[in-house]
N, C-alpha and C positions, 0 to 999 in steps of 0.2 A: 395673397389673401389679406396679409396687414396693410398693404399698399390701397388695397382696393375701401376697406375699412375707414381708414383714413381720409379718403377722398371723399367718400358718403357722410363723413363727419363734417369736413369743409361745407359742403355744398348743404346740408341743414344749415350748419352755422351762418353763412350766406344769406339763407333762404330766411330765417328769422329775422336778424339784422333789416334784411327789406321790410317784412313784414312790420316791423315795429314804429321803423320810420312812416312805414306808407301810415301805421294808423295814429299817430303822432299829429305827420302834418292833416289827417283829417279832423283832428280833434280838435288844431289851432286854424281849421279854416272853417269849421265850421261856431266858434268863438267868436271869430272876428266876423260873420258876419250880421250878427246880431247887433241892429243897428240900433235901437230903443231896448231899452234896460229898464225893468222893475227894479228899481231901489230898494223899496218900503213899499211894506202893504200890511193893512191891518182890518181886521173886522169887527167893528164894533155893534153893541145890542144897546140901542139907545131908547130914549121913551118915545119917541117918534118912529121910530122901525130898526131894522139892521142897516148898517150904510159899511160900506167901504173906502179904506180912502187912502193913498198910500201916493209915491212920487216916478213918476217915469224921466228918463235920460236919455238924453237927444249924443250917440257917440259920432254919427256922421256931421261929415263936413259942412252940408248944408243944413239948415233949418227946416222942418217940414210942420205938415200938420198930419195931429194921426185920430185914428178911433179907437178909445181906452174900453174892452168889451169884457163887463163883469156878469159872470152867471152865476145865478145863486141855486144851489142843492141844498135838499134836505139830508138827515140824518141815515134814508135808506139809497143814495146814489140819486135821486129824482129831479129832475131841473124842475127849479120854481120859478125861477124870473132871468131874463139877461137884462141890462142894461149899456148903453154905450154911454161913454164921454166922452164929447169932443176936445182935442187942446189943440189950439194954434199957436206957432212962433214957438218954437220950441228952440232953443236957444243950444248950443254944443256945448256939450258936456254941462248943462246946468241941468240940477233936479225941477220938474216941473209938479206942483202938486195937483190930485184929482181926490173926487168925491163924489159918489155917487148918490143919487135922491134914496129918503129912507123910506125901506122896502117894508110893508107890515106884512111877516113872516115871523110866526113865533118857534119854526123847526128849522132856521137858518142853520146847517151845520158844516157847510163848505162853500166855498165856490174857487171860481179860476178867471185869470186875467188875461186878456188874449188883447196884444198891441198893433193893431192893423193900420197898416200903411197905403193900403188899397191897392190895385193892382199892378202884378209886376208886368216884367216885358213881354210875358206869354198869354197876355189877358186875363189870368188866374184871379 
């Protein structure tokens, strides 16, 4: 019965060991494939409107051009406006800065920055 004990111990201990690896390496593969990196981002309330403006990072080997797509919510979850910005020549590993046109919104209280690269190899 201790024999048997014993074994059932291994064989968790095993089982975890994999388990920790397998979610390890999904944490550093899914890391690594983020190819454009927010750096900075900041929301400013200017006399002109609210703008956005902050720097995106080119980690792949080649250059590309992306589409920088800011939405702007109100204070109760509700989209108010998106915008896109274009960047070309996006240079490896340099910060590129963006700025978005100012939005007249006097209940700006969040938005999100979504870095599109257009479509991948499954037509997505």
């Amino acid at each position: 019965m201790a024999r048997r004990d014993g074994t059932r111990a291994q064989r968790t201990l095993i089982w975890l060991v994999i388990l920790v690896a397998f979610v390890a390496y999904l944490i550093w593969a899914l890391q690594s494939e983020e190819i454009f990196r927010v750096v900075s981002k900041k929301l400013e309330h200017t006399e002109a409107g609210v703008v956005v403006s902050g720097e995106i990072q080119n980690t792949a080997a080649a250059a590309e051009a992306v589409n920088v797509e800011v939405t702007f919510f109100d204070s109760n979850g509700r989209q108010l406006s998106q915008e896109v910005v274009k960047l070309n020549n996006l240079a490896t590993g340099v910060p590129v800065p963006f700025r978005t046109q100012p939005q007249k919104f006097a209940d700006v209280n969040d938005y999100t920055i979504h870095v599109n690269t257009g479509k991948n190899m499954y037509g997505n």
